[in-house]
C-alpha positions as CSV (number, residue, x, y, z in Angstrom):
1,X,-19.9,26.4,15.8
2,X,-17.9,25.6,12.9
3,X,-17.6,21.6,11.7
4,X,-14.2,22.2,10.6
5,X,-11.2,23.8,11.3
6,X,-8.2,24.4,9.2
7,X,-4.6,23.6,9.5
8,X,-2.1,26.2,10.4
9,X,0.3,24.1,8.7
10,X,-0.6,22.2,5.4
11,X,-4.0,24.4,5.0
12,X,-6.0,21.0,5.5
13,X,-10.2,21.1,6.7
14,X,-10.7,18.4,9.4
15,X,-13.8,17.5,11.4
16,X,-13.8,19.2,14.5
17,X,-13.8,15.9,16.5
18,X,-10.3,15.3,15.3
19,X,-7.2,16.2,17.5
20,X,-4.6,16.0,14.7
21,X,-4.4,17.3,11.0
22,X,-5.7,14.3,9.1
23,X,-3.1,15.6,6.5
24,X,0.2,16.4,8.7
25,X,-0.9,15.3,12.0
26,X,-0.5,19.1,13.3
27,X,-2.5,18.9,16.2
28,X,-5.4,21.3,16.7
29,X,-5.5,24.6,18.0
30,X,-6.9,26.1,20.9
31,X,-10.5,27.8,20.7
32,X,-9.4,30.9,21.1
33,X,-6.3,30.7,18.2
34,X,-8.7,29.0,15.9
35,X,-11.7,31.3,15.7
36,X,-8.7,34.1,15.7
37,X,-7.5,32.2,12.6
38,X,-10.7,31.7,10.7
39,X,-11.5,35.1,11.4
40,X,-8.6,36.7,9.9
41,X,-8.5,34.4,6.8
42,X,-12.8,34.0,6.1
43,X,-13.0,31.0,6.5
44,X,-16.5,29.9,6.4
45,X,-16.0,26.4,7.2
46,X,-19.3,26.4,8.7
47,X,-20.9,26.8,5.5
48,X,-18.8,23.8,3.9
49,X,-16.4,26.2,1.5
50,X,-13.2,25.6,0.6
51,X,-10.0,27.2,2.3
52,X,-7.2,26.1,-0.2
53,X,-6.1,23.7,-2.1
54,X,-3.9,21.3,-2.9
55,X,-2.0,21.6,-6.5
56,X,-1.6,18.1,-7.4
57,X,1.0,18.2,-9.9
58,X,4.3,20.1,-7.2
59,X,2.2,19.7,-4.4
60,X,1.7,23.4,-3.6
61,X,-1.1,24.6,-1.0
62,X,-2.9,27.5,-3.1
63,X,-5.6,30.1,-1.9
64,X,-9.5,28.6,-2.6
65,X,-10.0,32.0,-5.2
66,X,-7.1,30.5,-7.6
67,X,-7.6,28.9,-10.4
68,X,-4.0,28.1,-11.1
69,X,-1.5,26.9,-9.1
70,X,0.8,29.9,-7.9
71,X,3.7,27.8,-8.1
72,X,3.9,25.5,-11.3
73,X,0.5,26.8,-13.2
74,X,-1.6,23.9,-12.7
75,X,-5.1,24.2,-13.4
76,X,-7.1,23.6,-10.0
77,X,-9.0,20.3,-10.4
78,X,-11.4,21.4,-7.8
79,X,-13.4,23.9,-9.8
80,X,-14.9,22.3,-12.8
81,X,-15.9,19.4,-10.5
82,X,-17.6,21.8,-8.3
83,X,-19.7,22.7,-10.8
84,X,-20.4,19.7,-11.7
85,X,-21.5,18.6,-8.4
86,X,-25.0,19.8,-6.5
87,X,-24.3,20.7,-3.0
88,X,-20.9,22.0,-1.3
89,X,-17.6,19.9,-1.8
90,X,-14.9,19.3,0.6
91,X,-11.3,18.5,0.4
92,X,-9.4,15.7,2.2
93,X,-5.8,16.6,2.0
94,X,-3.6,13.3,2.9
95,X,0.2,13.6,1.2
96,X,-0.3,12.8,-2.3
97,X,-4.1,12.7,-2.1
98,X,-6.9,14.7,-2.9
99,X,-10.3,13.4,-2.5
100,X,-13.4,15.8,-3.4
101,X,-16.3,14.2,-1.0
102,X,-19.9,15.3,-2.1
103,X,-21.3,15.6,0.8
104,X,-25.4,13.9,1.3
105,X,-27.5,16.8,1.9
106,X,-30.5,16.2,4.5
107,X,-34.0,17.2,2.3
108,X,-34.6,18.9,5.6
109,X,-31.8,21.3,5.0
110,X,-31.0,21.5,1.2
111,X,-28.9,24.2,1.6
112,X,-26.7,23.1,5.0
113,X,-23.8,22.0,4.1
114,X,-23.5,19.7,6.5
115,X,-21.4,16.8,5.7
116,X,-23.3,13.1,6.5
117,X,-22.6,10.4,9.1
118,X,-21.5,8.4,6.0
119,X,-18.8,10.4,5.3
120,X,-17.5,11.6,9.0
121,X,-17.5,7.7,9.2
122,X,-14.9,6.8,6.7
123,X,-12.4,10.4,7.8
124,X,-12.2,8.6,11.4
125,X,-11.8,5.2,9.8
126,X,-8.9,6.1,8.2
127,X,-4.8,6.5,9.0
128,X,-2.7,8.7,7.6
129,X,0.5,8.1,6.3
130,X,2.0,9.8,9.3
131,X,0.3,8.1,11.8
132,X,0.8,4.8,10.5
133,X,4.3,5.0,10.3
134,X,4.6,6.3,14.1
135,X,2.6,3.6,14.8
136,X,4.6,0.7,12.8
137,X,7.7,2.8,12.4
138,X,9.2,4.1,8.9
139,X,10.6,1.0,7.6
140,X,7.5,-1.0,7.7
141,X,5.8,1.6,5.8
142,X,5.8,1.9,2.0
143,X,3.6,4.5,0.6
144,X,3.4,7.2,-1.8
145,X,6.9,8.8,-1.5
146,X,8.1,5.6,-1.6
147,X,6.8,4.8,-4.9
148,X,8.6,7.7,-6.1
149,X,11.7,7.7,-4.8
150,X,13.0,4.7,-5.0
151,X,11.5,3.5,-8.5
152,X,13.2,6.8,-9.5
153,X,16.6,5.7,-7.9
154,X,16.5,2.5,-9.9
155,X,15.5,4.2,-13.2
156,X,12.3,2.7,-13.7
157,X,9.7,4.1,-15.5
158,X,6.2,4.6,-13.6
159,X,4.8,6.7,-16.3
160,X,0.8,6.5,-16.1
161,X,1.1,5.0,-12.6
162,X,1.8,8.2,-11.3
163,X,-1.5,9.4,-11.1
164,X,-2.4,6.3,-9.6
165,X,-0.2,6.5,-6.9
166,X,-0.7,10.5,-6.0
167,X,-5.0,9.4,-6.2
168,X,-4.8,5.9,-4.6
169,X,-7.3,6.2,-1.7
170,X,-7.2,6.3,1.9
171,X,-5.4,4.0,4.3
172,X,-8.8,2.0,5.0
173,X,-8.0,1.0,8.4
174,X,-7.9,2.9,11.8
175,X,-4.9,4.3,13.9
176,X,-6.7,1.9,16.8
177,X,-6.8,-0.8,14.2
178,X,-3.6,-0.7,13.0
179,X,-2.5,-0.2,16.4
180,X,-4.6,-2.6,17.9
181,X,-4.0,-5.3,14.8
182,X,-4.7,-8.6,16.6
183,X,-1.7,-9.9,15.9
184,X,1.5,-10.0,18.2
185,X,4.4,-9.7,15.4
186,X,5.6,-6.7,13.4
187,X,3.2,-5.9,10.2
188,X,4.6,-4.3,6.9
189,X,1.6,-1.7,5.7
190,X,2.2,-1.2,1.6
191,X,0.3,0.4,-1.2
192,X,0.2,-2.5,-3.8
193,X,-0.5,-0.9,-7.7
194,X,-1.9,-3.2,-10.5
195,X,0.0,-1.9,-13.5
196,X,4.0,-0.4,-14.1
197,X,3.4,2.5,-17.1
198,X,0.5,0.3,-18.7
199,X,1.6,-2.8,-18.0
200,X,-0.2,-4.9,-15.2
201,X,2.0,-5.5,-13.0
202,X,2.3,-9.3,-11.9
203,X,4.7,-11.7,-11.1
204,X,6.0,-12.1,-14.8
205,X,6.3,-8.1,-14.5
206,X,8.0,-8.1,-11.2
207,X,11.0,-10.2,-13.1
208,X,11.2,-7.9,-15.9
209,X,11.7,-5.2,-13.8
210,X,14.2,-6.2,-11.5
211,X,16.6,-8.2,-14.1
212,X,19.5,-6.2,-13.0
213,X,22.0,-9.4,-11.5
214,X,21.1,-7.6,-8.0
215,X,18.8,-7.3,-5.3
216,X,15.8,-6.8,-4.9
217,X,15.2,-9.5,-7.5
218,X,14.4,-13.3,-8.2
219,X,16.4,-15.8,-7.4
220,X,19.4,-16.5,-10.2
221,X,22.1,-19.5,-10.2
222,X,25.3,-17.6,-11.0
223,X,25.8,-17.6,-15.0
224,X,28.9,-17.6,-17.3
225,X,30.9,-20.4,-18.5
226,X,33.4,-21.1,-15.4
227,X,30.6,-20.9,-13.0
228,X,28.1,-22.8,-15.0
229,X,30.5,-25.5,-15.1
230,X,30.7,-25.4,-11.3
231,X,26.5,-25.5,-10.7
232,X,25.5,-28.6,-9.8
233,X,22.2,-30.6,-11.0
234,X,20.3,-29.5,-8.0
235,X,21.0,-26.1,-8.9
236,X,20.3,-26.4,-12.5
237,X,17.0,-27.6,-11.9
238,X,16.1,-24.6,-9.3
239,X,17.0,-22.5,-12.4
240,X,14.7,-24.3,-14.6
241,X,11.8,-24.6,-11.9
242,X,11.7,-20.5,-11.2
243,X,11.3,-20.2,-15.1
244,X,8.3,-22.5,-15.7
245,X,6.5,-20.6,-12.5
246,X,7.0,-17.4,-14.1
247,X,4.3,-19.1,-17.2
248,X,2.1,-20.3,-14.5
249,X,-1.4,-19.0,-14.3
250,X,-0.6,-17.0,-10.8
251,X,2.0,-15.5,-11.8
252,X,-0.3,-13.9,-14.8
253,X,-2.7,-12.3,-11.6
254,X,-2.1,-8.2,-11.1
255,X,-1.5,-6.8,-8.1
256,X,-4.3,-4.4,-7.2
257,X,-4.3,-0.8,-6.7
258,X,-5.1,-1.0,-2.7
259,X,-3.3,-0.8,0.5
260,X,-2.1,-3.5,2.3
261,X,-1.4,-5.3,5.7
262,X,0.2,-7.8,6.5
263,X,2.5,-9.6,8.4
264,X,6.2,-9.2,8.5
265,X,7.0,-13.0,8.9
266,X,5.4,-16.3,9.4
267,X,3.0,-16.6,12.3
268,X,4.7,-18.0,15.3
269,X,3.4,-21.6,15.6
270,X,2.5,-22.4,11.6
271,X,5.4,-24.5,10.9
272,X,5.3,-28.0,10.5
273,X,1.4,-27.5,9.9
274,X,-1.4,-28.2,6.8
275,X,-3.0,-25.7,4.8
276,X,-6.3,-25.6,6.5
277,X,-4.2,-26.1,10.2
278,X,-2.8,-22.7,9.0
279,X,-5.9,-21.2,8.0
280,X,-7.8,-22.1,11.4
281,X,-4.4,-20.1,13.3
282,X,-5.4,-16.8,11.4
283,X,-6.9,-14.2,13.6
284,X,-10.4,-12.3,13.0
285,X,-10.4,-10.7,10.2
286,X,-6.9,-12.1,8.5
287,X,-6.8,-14.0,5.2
288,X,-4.2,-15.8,3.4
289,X,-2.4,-13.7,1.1
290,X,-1.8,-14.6,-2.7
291,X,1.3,-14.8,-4.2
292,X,1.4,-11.3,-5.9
293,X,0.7,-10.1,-3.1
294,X,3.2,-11.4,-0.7
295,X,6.1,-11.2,-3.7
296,X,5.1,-7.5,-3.7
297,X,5.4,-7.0,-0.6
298,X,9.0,-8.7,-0.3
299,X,10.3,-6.9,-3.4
300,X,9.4,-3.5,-1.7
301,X,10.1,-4.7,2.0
302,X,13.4,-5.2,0.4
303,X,13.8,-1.6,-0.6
304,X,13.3,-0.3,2.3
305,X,15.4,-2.8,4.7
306,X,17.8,-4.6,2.5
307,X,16.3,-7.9,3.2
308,X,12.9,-9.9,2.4
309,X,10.5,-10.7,4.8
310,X,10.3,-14.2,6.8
311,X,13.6,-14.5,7.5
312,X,16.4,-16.8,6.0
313,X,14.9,-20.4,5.9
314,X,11.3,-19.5,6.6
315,X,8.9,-19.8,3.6
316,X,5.3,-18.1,3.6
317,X,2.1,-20.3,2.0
318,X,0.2,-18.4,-0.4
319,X,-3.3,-19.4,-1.0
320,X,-2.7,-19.2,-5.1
321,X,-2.2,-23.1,-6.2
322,X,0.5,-24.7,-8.5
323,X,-0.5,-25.6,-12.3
324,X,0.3,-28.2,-14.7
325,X,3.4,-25.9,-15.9
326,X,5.4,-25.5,-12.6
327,X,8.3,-27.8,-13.0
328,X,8.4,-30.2,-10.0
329,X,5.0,-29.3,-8.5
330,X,1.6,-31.7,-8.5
331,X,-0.7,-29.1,-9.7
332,X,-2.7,-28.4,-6.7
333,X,-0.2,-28.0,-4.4
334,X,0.1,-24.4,-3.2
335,X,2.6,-21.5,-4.3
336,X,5.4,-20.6,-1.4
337,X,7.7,-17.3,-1.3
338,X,10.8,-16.8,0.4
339,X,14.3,-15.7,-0.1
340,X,16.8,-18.2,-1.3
341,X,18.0,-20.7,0.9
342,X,20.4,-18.5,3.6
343,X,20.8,-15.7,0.8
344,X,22.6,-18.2,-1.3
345,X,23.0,-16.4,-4.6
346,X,20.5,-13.7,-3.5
347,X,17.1,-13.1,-4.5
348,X,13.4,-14.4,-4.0
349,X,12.7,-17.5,-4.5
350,X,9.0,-19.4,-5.3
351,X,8.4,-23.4,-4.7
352,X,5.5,-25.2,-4.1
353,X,4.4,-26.5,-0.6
354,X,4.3,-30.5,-1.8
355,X,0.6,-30.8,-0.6
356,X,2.3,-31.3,3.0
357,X,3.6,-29.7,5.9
358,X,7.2,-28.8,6.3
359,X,9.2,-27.4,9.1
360,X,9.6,-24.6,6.7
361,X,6.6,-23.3,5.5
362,X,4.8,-21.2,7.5
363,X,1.5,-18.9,6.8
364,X,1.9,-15.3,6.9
365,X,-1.5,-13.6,7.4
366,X,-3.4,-10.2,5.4
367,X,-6.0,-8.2,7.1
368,X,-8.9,-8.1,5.1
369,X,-10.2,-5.0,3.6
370,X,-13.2,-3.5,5.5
């Protein structure tokens, strides 16, 4: 028997154990309509070869004999590291993704094919875009396309990060994991980057990018004469105090080309609490996120909903830490993010925590990476 079968819709190879399309989410065909199928199409998936392929440039699914893509002329990126490779390769097809997997070859059976535990192990403990948004639903989900589409509708420049993003790996975690997360409160699931065209994209990046006098964006005191006149000190100083975090060491910190997971809002219960009384309320497996982190995950949270995460007056605790340069922090005191106080003047805002607990400051929680 086969250990493989092909997708009648996107073309994709999947372990026989698998019920869906690892790619689509197609489910599986019967016996009798796949053996009919591989038949007519020689498809030797028993002996590891390829069926098709994905063009990674338009996305087109191409025969395995072509070296070009039949609908935009790309070369196929499979074949010269086939040759490169001892043993049979294999394609993972997942939306903008193509992975080649060498597969371990047994010194029993140098010739098998077979692919090893190893790698059967990471297909199953992954999610694919599909199922993770059924699973969390579509606005809690910001992958690939998302990338595209709406960096494209605000006119930014991805450049090099392209690649990135179409070659950025797997989901990492389950269907049952995600499903099964551990924690009782919706979850935002985004693929983080660490650089815009070149640049690495941190917090200092984040505010040169979204500089437009709208939202998504930091927070802003209104400016012009008339209403600069009208500001008053407290105000003035927020303006000042968002400017000297934007020099501070964390906001210098990258985001990192990886998915992440993590809460939609502050845990129930973490108000009014320490830092290390919010640490011990973090499930198995959950760490405190940093402050890129969770202002990426706001900024593109925001794309999707028209809002940021945490709600009007809660703020989420970072684990990053306050320097000598943030105005009207003790350095040591940690780094908080939240939108501006009820959407007053729009944007996101950063503050330190004071060193104490506040009936505002919560602790949003990240599931660690396996």
């Amino acid at each position: 028997m086969a250990n493989g079968w092909k997708c009648p819709k996107c073309g994709g190879i999947n372990p026989m154990n698998r019920s869906n399309c690892l790619g689509c989410n197609t489910s599986k065909p019967s016996l009798s309509n796949l053996e009919s199928a591989n038949k007519s199409e020689n498809i030797k998936v028993e002996q590891g070869e390829l069926s098709s392929w994905k063009c990674p440039k338009c996305g087109g699914i191409n025969p395995k004999n072509k070296d070009k893509c039949l609908g935009c002329n790309t070369i196929n990126p499979i074949i010269d590291k086939m040759k490169q490779q001892n043993g049979t390769s294999r394609i993972i097809q997942e939306n903008y993704r193509i992975d080649t997997v060498t597969p371990e070859i047994s010194s029993q059976s140098p010739s098998s094919g077979q692919i090893s535990p190893e790698t059967e192990k990471t297909i199953q403990n992954s999610c694919t875009i599909v199922e993770a948004k059924e699973i969390l639903g579509e606005k809690n989900v910001f992958g690939q396309d998302e990338w595209f589409k709406y960096f494209q509708a605000m006119g930014i420049n991805l450049g090099s990060t392209q690649d990135e993003i179409r070659n950025a790996g797997a989901i990492p975690w389950s269907r049952e994991k995600i499903g099964n997360s551990g924690v009782n409160q919706p979850l935002f699931l985004f693929l983080g980057v660490k650089d815009i065209n070149g640049e690495p994209l941190n917090i200092n990046k984040w505010n040169s990018l979204l500089n437009k006098g709208q939202n998504p964006q930091f927070y802003r005191p209104p400016t012009g004469t008339a209403l600069s006149n009208t500001l008053t000190s407290t105000n003035k100083n927020f303006n000042l105090q968002i400017f000297t975090y934007f020099k501070s060491e964390f906001s210098q910190v990258p985001c990192e080309l990886r998915w992440y997971l993590t809460t939609a809002s502050v845990l129930a219960g973490s108000v009014k609490r320490s830092y290390d009384q919010q640490v011990a309320m973090l499930p198995d497996g959950y760490e405190v996120p940093s402050a890129i982190e969770r202002v990426t995950a706001n900024f593109l949270y925001y794309l999707l909903n028209e809002k940021y995460l945490d709600g009007k007056n809660d703020w989420g605790r970072t684990r990053d830490l306050c320097d000598k340069t943030a105005f009207g922090s003790v350095k040591g005191d940690h780094v908080i993010v939240g939108p501006a106080w009820n959407g007053n003047y729009g944007g996101l805002f950063l503050d330190n925590d004071g060193g104490r607990p506040d009936n505002t400051i919560g602790v949003t929680a990240s599931l660690k990476l396996l």
